[in-house]
N, CA and C atoms of all chains as a GROMACS GRO file, in nm:
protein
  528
    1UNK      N    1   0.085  -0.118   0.000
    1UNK     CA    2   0.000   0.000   0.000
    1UNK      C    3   0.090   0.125   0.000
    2UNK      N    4   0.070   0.203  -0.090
    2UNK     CA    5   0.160   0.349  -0.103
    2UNK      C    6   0.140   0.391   0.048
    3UNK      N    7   0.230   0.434   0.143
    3UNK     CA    8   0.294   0.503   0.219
    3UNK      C    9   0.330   0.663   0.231
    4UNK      N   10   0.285   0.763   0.312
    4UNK     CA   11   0.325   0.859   0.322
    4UNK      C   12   0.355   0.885   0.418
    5UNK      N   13   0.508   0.934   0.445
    5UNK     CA   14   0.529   0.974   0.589
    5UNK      C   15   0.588   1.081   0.565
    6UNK      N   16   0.565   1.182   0.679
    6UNK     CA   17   0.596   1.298   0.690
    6UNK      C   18   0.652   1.331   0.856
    7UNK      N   19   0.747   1.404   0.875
    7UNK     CA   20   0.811   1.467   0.989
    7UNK      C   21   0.851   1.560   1.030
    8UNK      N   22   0.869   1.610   1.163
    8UNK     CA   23   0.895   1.718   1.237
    8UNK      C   24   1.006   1.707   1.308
    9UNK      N   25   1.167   1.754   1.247
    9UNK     CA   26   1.250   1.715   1.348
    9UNK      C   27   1.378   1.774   1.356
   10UNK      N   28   1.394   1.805   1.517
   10UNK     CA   29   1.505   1.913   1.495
   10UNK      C   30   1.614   1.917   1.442
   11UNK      N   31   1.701   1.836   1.452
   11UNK     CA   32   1.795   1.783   1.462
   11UNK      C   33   1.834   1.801   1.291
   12UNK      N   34   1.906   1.870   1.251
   12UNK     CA   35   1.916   1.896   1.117
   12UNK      C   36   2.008   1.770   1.041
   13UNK      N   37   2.103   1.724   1.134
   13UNK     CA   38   2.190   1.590   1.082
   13UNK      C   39   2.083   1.474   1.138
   14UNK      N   40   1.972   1.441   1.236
   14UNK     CA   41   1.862   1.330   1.222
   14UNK      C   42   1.800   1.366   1.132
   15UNK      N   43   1.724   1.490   1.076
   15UNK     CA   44   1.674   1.504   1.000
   15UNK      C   45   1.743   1.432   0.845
   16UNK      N   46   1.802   1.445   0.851
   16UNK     CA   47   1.928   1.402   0.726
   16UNK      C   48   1.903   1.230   0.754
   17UNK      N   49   1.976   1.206   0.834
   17UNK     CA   50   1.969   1.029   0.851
   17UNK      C   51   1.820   0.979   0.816
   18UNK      N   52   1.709   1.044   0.883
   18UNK     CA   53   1.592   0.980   0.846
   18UNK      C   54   1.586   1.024   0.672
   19UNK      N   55   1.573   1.142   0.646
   19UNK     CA   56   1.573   1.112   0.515
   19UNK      C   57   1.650   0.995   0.410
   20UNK      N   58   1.793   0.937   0.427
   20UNK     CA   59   1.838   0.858   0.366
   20UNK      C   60   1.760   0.711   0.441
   21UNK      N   61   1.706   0.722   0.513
   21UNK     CA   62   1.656   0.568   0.518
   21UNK      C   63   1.582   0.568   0.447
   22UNK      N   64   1.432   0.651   0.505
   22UNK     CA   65   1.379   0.682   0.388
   22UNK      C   66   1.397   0.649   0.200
   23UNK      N   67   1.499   0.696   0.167
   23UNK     CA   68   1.525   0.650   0.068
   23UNK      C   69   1.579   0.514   0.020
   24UNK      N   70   1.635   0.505   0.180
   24UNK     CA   71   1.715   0.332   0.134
   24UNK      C   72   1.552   0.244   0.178
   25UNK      N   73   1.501   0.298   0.168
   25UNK     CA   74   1.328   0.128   0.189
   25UNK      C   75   1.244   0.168   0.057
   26UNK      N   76   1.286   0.298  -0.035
   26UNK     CA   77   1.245   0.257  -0.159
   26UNK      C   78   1.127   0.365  -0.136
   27UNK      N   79   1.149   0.453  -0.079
   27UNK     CA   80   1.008   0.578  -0.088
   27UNK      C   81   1.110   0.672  -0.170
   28UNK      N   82   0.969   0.777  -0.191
   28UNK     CA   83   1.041   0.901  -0.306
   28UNK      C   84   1.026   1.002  -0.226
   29UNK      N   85   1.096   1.118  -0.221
   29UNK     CA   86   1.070   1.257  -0.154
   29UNK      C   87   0.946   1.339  -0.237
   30UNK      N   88   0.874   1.340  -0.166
   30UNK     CA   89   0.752   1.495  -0.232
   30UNK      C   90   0.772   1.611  -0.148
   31UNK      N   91   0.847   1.607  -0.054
   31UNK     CA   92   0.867   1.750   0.009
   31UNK      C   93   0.970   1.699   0.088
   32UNK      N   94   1.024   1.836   0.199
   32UNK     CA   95   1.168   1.840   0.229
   32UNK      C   96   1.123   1.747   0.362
   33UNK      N   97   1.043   1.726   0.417
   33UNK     CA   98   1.077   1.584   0.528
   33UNK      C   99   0.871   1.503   0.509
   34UNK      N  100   0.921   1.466   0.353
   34UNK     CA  101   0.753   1.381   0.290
   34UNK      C  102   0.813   1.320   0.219
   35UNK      N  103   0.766   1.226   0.192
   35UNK     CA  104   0.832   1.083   0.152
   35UNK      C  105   0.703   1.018   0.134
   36UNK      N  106   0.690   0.929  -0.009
   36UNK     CA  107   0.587   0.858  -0.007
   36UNK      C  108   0.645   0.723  -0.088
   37UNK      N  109   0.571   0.585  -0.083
   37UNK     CA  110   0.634   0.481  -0.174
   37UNK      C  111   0.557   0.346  -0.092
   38UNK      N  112   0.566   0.225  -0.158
   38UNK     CA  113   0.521   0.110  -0.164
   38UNK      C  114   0.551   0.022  -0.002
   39UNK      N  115   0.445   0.052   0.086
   39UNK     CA  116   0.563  -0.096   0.147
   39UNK      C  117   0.456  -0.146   0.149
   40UNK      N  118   0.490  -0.275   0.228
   40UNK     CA  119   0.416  -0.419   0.274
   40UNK      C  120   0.338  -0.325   0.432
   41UNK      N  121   0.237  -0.417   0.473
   41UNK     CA  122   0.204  -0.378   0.642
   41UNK      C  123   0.306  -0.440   0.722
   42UNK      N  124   0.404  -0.561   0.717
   42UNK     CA  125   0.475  -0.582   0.781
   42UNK      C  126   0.648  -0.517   0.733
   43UNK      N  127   0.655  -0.446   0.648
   43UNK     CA  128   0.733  -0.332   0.610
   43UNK      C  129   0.724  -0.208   0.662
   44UNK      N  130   0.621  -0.136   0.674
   44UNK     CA  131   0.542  -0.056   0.759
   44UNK      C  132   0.602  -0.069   0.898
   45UNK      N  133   0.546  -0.199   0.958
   45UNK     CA  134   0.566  -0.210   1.088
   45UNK      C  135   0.709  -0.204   1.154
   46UNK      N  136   0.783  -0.268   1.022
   46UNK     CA  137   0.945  -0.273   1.076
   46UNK      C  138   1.029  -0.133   1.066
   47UNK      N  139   0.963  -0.058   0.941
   47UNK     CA  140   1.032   0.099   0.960
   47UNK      C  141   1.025   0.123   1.057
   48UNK      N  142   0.839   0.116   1.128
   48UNK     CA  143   0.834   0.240   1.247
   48UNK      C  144   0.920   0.162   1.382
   49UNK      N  145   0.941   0.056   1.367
   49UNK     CA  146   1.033   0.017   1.479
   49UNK      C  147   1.176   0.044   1.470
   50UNK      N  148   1.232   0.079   1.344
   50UNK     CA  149   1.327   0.097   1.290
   50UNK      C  150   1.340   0.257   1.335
   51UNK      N  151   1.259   0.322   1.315
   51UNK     CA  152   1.263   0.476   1.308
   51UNK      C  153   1.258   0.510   1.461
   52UNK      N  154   1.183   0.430   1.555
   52UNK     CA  155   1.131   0.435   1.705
   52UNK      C  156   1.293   0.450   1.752
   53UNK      N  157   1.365   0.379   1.749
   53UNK     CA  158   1.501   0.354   1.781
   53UNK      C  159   1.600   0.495   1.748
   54UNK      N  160   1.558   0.580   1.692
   54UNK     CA  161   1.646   0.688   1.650
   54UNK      C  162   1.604   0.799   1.766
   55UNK      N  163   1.720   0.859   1.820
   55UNK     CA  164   1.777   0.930   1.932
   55UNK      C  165   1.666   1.030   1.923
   56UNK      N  166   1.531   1.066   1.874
   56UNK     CA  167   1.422   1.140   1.844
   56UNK      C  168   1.422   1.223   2.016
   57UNK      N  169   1.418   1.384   1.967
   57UNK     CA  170   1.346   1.465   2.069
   57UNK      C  171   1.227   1.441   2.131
   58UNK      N  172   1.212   1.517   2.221
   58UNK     CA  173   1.067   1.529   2.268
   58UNK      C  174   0.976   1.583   2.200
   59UNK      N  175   1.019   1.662   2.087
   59UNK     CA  176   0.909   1.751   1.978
   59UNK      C  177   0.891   1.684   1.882
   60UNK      N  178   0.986   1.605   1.846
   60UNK     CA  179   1.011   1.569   1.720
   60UNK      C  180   0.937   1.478   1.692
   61UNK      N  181   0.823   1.433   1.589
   61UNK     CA  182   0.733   1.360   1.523
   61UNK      C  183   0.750   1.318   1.356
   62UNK      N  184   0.722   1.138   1.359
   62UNK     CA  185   0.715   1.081   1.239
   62UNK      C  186   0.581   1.041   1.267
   63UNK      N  187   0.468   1.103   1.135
   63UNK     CA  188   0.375   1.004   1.074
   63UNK      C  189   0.363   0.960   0.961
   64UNK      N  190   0.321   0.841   0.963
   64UNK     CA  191   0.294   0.730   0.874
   64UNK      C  192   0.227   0.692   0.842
   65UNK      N  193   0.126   0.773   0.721
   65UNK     CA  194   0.016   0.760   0.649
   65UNK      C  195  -0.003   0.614   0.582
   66UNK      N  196  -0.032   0.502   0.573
   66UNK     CA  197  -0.068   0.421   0.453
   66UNK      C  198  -0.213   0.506   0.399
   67UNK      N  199  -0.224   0.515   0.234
   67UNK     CA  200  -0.305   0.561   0.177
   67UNK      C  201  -0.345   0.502   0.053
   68UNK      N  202  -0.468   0.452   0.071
   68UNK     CA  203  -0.504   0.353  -0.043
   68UNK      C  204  -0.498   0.419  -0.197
   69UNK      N  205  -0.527   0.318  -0.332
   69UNK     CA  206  -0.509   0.423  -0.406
   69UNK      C  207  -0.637   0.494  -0.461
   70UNK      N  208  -0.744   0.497  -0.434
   70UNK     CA  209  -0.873   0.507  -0.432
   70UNK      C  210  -0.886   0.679  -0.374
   71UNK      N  211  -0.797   0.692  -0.251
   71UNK     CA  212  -0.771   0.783  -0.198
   71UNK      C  213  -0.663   0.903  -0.244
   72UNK      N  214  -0.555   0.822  -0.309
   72UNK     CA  215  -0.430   0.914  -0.360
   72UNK      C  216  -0.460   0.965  -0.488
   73UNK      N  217  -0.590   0.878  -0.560
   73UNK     CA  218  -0.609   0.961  -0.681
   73UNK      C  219  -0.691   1.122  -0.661
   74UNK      N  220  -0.774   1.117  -0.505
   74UNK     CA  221  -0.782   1.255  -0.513
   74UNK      C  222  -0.714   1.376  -0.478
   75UNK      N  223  -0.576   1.310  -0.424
   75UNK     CA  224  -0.490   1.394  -0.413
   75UNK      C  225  -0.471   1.538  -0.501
   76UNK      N  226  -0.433   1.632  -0.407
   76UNK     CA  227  -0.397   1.761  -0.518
   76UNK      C  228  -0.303   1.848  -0.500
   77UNK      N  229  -0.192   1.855  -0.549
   77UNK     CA  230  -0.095   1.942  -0.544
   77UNK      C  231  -0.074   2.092  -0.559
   78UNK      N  232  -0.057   2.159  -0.520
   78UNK     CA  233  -0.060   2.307  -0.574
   78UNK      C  234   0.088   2.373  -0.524
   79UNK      N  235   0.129   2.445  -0.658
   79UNK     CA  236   0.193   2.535  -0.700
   79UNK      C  237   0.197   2.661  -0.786
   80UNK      N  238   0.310   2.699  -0.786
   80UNK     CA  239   0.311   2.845  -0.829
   80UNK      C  240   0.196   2.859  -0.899
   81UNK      N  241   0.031   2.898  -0.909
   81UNK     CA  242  -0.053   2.916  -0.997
   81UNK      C  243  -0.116   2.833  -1.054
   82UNK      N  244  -0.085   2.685  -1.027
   82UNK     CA  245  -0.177   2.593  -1.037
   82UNK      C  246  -0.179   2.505  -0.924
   83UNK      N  247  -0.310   2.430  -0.993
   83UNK     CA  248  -0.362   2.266  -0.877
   83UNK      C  249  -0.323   2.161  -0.998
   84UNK      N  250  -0.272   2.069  -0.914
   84UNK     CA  251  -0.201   1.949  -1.012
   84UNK      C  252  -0.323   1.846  -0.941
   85UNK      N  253  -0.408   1.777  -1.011
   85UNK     CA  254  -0.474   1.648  -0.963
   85UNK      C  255  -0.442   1.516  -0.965
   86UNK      N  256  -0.442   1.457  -0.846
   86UNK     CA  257  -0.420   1.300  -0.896
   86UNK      C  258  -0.282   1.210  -0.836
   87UNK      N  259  -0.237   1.107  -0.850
   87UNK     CA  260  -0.128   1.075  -0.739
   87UNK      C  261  -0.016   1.141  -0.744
   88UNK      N  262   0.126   1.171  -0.640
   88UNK     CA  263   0.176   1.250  -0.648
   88UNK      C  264   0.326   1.180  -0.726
   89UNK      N  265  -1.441   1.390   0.434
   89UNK     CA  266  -1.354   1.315   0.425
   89UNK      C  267  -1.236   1.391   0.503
   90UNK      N  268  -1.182   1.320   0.598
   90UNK     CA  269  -1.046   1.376   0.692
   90UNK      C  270  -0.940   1.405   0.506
   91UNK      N  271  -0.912   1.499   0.533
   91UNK     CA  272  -0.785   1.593   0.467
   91UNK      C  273  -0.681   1.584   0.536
   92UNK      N  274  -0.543   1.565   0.457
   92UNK     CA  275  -0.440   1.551   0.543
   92UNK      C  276  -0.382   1.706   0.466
   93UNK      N  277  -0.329   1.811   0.520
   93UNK     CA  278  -0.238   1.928   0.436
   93UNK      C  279  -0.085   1.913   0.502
   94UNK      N  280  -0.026   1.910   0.404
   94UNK     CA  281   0.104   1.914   0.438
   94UNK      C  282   0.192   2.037   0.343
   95UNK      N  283   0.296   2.119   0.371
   95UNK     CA  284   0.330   2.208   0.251
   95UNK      C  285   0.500   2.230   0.277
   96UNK      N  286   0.572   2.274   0.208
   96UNK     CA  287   0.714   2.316   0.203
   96UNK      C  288   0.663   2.471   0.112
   97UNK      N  289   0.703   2.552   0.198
   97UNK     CA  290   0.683   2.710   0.179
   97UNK      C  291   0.787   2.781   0.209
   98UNK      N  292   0.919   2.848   0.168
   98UNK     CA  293   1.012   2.903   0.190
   98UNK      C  294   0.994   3.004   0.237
   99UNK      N  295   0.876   3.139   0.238
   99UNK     CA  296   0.888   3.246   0.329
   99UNK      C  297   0.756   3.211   0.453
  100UNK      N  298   0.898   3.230   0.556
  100UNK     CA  299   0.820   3.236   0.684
  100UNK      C  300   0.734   3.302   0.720
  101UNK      N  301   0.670   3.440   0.640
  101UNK     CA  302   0.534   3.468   0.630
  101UNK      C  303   0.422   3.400   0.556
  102UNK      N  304   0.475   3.430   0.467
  102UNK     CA  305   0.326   3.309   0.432
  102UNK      C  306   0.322   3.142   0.502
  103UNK      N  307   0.439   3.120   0.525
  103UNK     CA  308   0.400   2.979   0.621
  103UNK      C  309   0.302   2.996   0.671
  104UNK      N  310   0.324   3.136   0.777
  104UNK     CA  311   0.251   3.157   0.903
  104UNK      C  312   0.098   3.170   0.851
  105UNK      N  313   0.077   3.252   0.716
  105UNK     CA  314  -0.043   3.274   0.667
  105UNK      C  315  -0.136   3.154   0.647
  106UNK      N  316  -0.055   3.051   0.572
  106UNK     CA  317  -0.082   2.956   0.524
  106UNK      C  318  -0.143   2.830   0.645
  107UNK      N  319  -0.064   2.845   0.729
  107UNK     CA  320  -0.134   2.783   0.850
  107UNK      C  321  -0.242   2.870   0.905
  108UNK      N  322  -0.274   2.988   0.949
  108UNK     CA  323  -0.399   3.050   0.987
  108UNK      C  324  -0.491   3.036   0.906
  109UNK      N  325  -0.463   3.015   0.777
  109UNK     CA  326  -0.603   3.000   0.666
  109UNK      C  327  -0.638   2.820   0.761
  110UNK      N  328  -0.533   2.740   0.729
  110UNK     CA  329  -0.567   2.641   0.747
  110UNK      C  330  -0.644   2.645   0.908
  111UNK      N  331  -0.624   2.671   0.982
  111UNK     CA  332  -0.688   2.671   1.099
  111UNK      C  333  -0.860   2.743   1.087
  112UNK      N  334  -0.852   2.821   0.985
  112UNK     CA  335  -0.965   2.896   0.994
  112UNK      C  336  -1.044   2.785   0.915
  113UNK      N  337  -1.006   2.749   0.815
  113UNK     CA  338  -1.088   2.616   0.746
  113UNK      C  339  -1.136   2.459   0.859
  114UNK      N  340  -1.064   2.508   0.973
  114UNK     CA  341  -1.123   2.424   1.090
  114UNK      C  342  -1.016   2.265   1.069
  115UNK      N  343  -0.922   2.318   1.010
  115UNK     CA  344  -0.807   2.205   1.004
  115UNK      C  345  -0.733   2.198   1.140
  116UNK      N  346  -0.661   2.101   1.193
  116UNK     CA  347  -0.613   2.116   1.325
  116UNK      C  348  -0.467   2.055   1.318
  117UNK      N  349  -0.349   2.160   1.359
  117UNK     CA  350  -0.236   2.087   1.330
  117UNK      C  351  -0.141   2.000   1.420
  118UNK      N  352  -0.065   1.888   1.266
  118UNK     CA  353  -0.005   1.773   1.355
  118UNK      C  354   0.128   1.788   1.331
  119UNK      N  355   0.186   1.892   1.271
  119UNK     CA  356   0.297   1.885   1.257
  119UNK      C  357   0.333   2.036   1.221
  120UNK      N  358   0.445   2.089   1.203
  120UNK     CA  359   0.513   2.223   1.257
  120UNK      C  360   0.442   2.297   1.087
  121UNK      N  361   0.436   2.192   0.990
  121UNK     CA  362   0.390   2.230   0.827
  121UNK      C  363   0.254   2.106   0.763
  122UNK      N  364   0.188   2.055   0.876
  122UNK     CA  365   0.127   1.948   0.836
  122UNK      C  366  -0.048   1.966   0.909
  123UNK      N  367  -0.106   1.936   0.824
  123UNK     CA  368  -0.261   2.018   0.962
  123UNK      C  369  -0.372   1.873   0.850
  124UNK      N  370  -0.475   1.863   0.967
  124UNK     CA  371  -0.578   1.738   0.926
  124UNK      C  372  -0.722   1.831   1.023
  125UNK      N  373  -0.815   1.762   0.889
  125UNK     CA  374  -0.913   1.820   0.945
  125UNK      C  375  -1.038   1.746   0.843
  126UNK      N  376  -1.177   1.767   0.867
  126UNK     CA  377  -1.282   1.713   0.776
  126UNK      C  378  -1.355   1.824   0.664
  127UNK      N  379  -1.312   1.833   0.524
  127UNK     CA  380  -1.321   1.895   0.451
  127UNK      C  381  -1.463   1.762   0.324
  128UNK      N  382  -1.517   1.862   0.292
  128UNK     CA  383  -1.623   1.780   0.214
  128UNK      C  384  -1.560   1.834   0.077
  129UNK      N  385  -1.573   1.732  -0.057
  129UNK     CA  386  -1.513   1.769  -0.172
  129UNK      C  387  -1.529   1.883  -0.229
  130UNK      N  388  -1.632   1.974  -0.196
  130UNK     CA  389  -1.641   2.140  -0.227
  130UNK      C  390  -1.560   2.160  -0.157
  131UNK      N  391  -1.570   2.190  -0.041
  131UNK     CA  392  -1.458   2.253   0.032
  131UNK      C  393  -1.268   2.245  -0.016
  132UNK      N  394  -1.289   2.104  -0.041
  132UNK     CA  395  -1.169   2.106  -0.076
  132UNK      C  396  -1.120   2.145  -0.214
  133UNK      N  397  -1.222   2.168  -0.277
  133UNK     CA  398  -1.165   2.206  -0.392
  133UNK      C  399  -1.147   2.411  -0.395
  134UNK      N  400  -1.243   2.439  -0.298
  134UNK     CA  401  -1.234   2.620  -0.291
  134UNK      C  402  -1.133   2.610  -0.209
  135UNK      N  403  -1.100   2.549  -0.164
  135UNK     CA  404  -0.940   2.568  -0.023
  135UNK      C  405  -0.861   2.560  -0.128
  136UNK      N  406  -0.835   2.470  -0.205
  136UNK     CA  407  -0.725   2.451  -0.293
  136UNK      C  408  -0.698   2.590  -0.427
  137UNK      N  409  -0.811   2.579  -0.454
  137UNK     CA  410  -0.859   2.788  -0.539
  137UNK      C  411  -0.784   2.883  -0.458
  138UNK      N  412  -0.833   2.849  -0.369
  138UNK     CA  413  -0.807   3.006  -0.244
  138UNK      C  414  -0.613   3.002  -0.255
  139UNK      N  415  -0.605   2.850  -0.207
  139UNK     CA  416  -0.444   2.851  -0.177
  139UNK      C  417  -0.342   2.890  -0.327
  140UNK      N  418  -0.398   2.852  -0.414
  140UNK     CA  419  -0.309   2.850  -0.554
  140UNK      C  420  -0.317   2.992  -0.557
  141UNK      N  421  -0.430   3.075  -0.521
  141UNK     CA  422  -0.376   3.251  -0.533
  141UNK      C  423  -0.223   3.282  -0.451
  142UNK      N  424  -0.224   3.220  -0.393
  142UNK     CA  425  -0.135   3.303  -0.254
  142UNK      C  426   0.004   3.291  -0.344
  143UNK      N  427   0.143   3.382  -0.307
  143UNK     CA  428   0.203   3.449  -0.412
  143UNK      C  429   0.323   3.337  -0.341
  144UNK      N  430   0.298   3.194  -0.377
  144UNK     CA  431   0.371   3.090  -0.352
  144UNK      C  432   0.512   3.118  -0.476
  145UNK      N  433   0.620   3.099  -0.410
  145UNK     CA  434   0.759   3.070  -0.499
  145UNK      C  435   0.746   2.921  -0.547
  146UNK      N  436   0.856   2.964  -0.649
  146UNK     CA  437   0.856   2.889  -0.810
  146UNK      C  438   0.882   2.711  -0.703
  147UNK      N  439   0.957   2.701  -0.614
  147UNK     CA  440   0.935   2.623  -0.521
  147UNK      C  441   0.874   2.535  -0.413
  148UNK      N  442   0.798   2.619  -0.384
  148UNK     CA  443   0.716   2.604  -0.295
  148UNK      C  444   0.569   2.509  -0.349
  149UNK      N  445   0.543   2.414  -0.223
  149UNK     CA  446   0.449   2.301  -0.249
  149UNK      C  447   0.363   2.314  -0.145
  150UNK      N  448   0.173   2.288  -0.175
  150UNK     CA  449   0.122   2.213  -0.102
  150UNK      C  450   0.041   2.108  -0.088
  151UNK      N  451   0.045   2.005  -0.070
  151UNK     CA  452   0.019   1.890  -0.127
  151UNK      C  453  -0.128   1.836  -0.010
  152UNK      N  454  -0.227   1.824  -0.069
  152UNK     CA  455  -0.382   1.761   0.007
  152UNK      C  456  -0.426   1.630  -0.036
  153UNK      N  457  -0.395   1.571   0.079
  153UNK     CA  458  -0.461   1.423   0.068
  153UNK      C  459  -0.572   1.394   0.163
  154UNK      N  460  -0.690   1.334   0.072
  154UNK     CA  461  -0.794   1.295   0.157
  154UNK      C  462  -0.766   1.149   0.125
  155UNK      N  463  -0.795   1.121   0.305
  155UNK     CA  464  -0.771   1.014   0.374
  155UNK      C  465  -0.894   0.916   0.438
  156UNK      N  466  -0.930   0.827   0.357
  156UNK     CA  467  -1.052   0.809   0.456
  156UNK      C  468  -1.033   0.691   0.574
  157UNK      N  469  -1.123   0.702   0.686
  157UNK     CA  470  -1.126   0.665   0.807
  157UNK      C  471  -1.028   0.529   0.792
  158UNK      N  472  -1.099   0.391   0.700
  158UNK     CA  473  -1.019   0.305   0.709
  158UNK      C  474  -0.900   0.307   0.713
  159UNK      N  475  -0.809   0.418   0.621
  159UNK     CA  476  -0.637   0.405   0.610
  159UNK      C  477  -0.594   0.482   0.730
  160UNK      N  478  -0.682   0.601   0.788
  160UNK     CA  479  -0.654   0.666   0.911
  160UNK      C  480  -0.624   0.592   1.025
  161UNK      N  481  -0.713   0.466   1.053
  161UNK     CA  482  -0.678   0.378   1.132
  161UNK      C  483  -0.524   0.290   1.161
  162UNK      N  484  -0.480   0.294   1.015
  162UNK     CA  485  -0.379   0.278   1.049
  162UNK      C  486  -0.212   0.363   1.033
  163UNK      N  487  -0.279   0.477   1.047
  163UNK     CA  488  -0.176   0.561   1.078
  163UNK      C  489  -0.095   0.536   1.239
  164UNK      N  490   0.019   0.598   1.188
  164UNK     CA  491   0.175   0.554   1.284
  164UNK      C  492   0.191   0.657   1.309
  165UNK      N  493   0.185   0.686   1.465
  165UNK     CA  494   0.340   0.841   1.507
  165UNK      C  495   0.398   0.771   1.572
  166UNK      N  496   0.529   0.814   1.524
  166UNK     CA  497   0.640   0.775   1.590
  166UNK      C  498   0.674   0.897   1.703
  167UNK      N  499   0.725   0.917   1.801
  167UNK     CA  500   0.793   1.009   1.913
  167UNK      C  501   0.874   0.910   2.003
  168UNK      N  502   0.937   1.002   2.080
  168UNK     CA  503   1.078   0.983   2.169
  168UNK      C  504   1.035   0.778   2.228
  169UNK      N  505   1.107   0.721   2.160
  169UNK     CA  506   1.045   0.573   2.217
  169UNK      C  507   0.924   0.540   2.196
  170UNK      N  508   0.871   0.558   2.116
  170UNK     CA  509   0.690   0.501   2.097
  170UNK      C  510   0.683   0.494   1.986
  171UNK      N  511   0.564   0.456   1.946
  171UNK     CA  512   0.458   0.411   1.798
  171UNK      C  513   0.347   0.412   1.858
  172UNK      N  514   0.268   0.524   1.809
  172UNK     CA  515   0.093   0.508   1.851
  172UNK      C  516   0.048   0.493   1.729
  173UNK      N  517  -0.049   0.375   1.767
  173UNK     CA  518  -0.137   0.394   1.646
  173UNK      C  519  -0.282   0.471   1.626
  174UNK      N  520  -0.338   0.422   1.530
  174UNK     CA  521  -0.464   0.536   1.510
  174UNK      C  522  -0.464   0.637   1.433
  175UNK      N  523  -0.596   0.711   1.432
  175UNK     CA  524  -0.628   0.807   1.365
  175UNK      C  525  -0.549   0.946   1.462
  176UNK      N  526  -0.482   1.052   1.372
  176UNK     CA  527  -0.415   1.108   1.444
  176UNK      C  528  -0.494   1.221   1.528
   0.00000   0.00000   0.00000
């Protein structure tokens, strides 16, 4: 099931590490700490145990959207002057 | 349908703007650039009108996903040692 996770985190070099995991389990960046891509539910489960383990602040927050695709097709993007429709 | 808004906005004024609209649309935020709330498909489509005016750089993203209840359920936050699950 496509995956979106998104975060809040101070730490500008954690911020960094989570992003390359991120990339090493095969998600894509859509924004500077959004990440979306394919896992399994027991892929899912092992990131966030994977991610639980990182030296994370008290402020600092990962969520982890699974989003069907039924749902991601109404997705909508917007930029400079337009709305982009549809998965990202 | 729960709306998830998430955005990467380079001036720290309109961030700030950009989150007070969102609050005024009765969105409630989960993250420092990330806000969820129950928007009906009009709504979301005049929020998304309203937002594409705002004098966003050639950069700058905001990306709306509606989420419905079933995939909400299995949303993940991660924080300092934990994984909660649920709707956030």
């Amino acid at each position: 099931m496509k995956t979106l996770i998104v975060y809040d985190i101070s730490s500008t070099k954690l911020r960094s590490k989570v992003a390359e995991i991120l990339k090493d389990w095969g998600l894509t960046r859509i924004q500077l700490s959004a990440f979306i891509g394919e896992l399994t539910p027991q892929e899912r489960n092992d990131l966030a145990e994977y991610l639980k383990r990182l030296p994370l602040s008290e402020r600092d927050k990962i969520d982890i959207f699974p989003i069907c695709i039924k749902d991601l097709k109404l997705h909508m993007r917007i930029v400079k002057g337009s709305i982009k429709h549809g998965e990202p």
